[in-house]
C-alpha positions in Angstrom: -28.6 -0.2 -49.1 -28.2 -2.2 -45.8 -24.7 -3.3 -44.9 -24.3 -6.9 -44.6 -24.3 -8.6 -41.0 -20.4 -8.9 -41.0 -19.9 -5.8 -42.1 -22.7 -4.7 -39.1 -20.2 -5.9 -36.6 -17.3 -4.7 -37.7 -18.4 -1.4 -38.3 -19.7 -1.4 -34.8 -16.6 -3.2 -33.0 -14.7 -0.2 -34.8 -17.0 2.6 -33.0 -16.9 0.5 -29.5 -13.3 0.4 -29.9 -13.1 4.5 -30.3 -15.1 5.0 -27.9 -13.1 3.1 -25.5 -9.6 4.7 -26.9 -11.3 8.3 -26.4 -12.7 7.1 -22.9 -9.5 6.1 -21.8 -7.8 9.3 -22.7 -10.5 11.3 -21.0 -10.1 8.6 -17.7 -6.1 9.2 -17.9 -6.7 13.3 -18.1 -8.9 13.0 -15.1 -6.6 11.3 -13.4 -4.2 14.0 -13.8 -6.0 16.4 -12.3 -6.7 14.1 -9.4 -2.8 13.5 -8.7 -1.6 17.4 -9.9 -1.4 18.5 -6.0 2.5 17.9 -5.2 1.0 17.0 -1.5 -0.8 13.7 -3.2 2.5 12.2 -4.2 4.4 13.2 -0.7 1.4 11.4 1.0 2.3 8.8 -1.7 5.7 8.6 -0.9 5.2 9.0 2.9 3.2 6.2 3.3 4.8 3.7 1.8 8.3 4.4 3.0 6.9 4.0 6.3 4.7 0.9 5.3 7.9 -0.4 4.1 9.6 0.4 7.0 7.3 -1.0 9.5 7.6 -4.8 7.2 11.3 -4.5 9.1 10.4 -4.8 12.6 7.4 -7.2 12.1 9.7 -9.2 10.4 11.6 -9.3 13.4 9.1 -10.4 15.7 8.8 -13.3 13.0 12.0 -14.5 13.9 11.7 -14.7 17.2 7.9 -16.6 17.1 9.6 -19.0 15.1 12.9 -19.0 17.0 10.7 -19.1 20.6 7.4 -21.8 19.4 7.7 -23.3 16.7 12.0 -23.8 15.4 10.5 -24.4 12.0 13.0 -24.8 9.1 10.9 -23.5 6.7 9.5 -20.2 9.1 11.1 -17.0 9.2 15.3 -17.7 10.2 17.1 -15.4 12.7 19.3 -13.2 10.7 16.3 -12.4 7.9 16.2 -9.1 9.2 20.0 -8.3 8.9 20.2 -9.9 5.9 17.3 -7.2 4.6 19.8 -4.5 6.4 22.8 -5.4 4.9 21.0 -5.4 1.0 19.6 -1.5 1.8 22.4 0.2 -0.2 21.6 -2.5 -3.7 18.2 -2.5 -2.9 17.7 1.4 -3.3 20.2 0.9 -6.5 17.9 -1.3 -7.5 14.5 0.8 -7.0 16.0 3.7 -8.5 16.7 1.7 -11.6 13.2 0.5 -11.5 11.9 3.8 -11.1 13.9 5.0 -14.2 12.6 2.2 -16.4 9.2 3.5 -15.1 9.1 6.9 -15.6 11.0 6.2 -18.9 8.8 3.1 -20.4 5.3 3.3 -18.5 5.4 -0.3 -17.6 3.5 -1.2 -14.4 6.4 -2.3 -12.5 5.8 -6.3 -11.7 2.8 -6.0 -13.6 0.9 -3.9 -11.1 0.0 -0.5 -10.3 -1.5 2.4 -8.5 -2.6 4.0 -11.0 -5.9 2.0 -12.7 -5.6 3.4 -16.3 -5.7 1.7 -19.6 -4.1 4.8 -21.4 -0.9 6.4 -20.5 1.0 9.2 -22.9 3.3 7.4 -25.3 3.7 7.0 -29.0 3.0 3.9 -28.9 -0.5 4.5 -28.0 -1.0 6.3 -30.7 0.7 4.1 -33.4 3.6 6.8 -33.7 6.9 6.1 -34.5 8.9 6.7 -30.8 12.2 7.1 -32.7 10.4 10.2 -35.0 10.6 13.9 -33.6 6.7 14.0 -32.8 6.9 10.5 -31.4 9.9 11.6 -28.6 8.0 14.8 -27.7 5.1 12.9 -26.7 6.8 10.3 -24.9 9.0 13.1 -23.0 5.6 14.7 -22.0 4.3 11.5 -21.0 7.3 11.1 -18.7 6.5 14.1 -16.5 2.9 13.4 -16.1 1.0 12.9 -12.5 0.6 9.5 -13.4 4.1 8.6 -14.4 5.4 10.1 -11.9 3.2 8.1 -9.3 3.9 4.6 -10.8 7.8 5.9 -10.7 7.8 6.2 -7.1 5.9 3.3 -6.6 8.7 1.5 -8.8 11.1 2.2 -6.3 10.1 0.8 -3.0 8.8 -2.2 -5.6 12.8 -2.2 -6.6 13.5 -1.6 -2.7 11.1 -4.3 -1.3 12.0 -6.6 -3.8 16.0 -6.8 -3.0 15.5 -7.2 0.3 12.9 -9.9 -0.1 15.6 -11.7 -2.0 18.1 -11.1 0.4 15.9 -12.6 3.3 14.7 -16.0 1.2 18.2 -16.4 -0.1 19.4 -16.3 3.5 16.3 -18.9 4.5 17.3 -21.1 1.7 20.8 -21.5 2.7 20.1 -22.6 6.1 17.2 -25.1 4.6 19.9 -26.0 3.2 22.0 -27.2 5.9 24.8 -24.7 5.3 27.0 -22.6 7.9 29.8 -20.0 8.1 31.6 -19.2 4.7 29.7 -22.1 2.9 26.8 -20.0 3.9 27.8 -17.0 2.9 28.9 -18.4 -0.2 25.3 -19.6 -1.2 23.7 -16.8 -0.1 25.5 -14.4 -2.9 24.7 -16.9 -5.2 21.5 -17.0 -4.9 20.8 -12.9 -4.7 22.7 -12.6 -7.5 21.0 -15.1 -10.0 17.4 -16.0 -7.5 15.6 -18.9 -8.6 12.2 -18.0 -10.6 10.3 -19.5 -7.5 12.3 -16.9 -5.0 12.2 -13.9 -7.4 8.1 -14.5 -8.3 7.9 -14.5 -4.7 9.8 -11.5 -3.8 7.6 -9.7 -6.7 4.7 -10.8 -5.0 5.9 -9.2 -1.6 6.6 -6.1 -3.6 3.3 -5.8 -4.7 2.4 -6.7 -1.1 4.0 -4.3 0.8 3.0 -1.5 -2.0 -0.7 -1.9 -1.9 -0.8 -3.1 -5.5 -1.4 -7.2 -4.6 -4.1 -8.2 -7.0 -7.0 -8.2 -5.7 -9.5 -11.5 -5.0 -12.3 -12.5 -6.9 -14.9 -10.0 -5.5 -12.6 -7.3 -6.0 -11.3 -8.1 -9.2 -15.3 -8.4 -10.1 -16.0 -4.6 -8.7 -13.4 -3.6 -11.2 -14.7 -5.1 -14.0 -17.7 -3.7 -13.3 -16.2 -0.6 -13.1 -14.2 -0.8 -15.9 -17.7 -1.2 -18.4 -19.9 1.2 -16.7 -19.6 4.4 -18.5 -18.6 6.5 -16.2 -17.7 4.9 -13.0 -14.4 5.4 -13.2 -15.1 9.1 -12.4 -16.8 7.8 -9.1 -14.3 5.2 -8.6 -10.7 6.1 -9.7 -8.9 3.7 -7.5 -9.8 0.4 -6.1 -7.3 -2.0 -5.8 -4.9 -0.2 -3.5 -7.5 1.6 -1.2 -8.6 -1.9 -0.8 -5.1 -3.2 0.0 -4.8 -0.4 2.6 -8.0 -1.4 4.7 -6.9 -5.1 4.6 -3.1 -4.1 5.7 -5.0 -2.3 8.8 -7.5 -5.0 9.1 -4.9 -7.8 9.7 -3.0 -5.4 12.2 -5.1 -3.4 14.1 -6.2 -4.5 17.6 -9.6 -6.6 17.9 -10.1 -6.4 13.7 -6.8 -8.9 13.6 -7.8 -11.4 15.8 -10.6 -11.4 12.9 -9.0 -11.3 9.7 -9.6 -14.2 6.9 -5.7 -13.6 5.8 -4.4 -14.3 9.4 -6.3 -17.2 9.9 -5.3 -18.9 6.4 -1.9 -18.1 6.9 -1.8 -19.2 10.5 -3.4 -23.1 9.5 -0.7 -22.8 6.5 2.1 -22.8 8.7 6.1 -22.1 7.9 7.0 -18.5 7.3 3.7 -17.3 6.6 2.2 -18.6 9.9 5.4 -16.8 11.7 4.4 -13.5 10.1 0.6 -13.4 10.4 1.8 -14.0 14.4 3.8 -11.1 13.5 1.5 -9.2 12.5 -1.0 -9.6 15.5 1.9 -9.4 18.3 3.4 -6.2 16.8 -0.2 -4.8 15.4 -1.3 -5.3 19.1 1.7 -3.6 21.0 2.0 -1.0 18.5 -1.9 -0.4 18.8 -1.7 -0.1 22.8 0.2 2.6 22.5 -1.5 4.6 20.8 -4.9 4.2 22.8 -2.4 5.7 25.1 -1.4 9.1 23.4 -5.1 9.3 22.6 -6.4 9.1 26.6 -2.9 11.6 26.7 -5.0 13.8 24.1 -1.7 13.1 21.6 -3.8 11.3 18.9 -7.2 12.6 17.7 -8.8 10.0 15.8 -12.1 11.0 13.5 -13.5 13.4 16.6 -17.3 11.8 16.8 -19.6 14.1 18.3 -22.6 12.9 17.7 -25.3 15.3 16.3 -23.8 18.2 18.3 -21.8 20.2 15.8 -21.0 22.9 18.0 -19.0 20.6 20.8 -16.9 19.5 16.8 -16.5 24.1 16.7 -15.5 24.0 20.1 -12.5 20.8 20.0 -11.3 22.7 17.0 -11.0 25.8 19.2 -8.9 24.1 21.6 -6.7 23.3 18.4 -7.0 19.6 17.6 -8.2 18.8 14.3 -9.3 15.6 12.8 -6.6 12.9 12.3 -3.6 14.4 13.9 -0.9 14.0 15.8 0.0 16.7 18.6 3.7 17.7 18.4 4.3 20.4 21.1 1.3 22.6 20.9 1.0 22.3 17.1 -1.0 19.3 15.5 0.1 17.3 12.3 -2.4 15.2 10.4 -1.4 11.5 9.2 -4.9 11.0 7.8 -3.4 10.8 3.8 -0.6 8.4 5.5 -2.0 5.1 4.3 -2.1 2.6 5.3 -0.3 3.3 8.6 -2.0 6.6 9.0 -5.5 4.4 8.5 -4.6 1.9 11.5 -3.6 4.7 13.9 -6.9 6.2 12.6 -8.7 3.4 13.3 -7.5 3.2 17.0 -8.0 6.3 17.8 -11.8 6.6 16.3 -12.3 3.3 18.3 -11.0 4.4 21.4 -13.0 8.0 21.3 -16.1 6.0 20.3 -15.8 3.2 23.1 -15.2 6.2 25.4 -18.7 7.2 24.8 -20.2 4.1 25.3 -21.5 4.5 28.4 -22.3 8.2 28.5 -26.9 8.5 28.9 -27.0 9.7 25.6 -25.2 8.4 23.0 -25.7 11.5 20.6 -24.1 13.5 23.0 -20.4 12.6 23.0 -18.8 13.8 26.2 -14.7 15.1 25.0 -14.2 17.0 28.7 -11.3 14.8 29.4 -10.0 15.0 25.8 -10.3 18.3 25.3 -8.8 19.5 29.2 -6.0 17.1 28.2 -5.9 18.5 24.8 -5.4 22.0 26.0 -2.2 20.9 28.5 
């Protein structure tokens, strides 16, 4: 006997469904093995401390485009940056609270996230009672997994980034608002210590931002679908969103490739605060980006090495001791390649620079590294 048509559906909606659930769990043990290598999160970690560093800086130059063109109430205010100083010690409170919560819960912190799984180890998941002996075993296993431990870390420069965000508007709003001296001062610790829903979605969003975990627009958020229903792409395709985020952070910074970026454009023509950074981030991008094409003519930075088809000059620069993506320190050479998104943009120069370099040369599969390579060798 046939089932009926309802009964059809449900009975295949149930095997769909298991077949996602068991999907999922194989995804989330890939995924492991992936992020295992301590090196992958201190590459992790590396690059966005100094992703979150470098928003410091930039923000500076802000200031001072606002302060020298434009003296725009609602741009980027002298002070911002001391005012994102003075809030280090609560904002590292703060992202080390976040990154308990995250290591302890498994919540994407802000509602985003490095890690592009639909599973994660908890009782929960499995309809387990958490408060049951079996049910805290698996969610103390779950709290030491690669994963967890990724999202963690990213939960606490999300923490970081976000208290000094608030520190920053909180000082912009005060002076919007006409107020100076202690009446300032006054508002100000108001404000970071209860922020308006508008200020902290906003300082969420920057977060996210300055993390590489901004949501992504409408053609990536339709790769990712796709991803997410092919059977098996996620093996090919583990991570999306934030490689993503790290080529636009270089796009809209590097030399040439700024001047050319959608983002900068928009948030030029928008004006305010987001105009003053997008300047930012072209002025600094720029300066930053000049020197390094000058340690890489020094033979200091070694961008991707492009030699063409001959593979023996590639066995001969190695010889001499650079190496692909590095830095020269002394005589020894560090690479920055797994650096993102900062080690991308110096990449990105110095690949540009050796490429350009060539340009010239009679034939252009025969890439001429005498100069790099006698420098090199100093």
């Amino acid at each position: 006997a046939q089932l009926p048509k309802t009964g059809q559906r449900s009975f295949m909606r149930k095997v769909w469904d298991h077949y996602k659930t068991a999907n999922d769990g194989l995804h989330w043990l890939y995924l492991q093995s992936r992020l295992s290598n301590p090196v992958t999160h201190a590459a992790n970690l590396l690059g966005t401390g100094v992703a979150t560093a470098w928003h410091f800086p930039e923000r500076y130059v802000a200031e001072w485009v606002n302060r020298a063109f434009f003296r725009d109430p609602a741009g980027v205010q002298r002070g911002e940056v001391w005012a994102m100083m003075r809030s280090a010690g609560q904002a590292a409170t703060d992202g080390l609270r976040l990154l308990k919560d995250t290591i302890r819960t498994g919540q994407r912190p802000f509602g985003q996230s490095t890690i592009e799984a639909r599973f994660d180890l908890t009782a929960a998941q499995f309809g387990w009672d958490p408060t049951s002996a079996l049910g805290k075993l698996v969610d103390t296993v779950g709290m030491v997994m690669p994963t967890r431990l990724m999202m963690s870390a990213d939960g606490f420069f999300k923490g970081f980034n976000k208290r000094v965000e608030i520190a920053a508007l909180s000082l912009r709003e005060g002076l919007a608002r006409g107020k100076r001296g202690e009446a300032l001062g006054d508002l100000v610790a108001k404000l970071e210590a209860k922020p308006p829903t508008e200020m902290r979605e906003a300082a969420e969003a920057a977060a996210n931002l300055r993390t590489l975990n901004a949501p992504l627009g409408p053609a990536g958020q339709a790769i990712m679908t796709v991803r997410n229903t092919t059977p098996g792409a996620f093996y090919v395709m583990p991570f999306i969103q934030t490689p993503t985020n790290s080529i636009k952070w270089v796009w809209q910074r590097a030399p040439v490739l700024s001047a050319f970026s959608a983002q900068n454009m928009a948030d030029i023509a928008a004006g305010g605060a987001a105009r003053d950074l997008a300047l930012s981030r072209i002025l600094l991008g720029n300066a930053v980006g000049a020197a390094v094409a000058y340690h890489v003519v020094q033979g200091n930075i070694v961008g991707a090495m492009p030699v063409g088809s001959n593979k023996n000059l590639r066995r001969d620069l190695r010889a001499l001791g650079p190496r692909e993506f590095s830095i020269r320190v002394g005589d020894e050479y560090f690479g920055y390649k797994r650096s993102d998104p900062v080690g991308g943009y110096i990449g990105t120069i110095a690949t540009g620079i050796e490429l350009y370099s060539q340009l010239n040369r009679d034939d252009p599969q025969e890439f001429d590294y005498a100069d790099f390579a006698a420098a090199s060798a100093l």
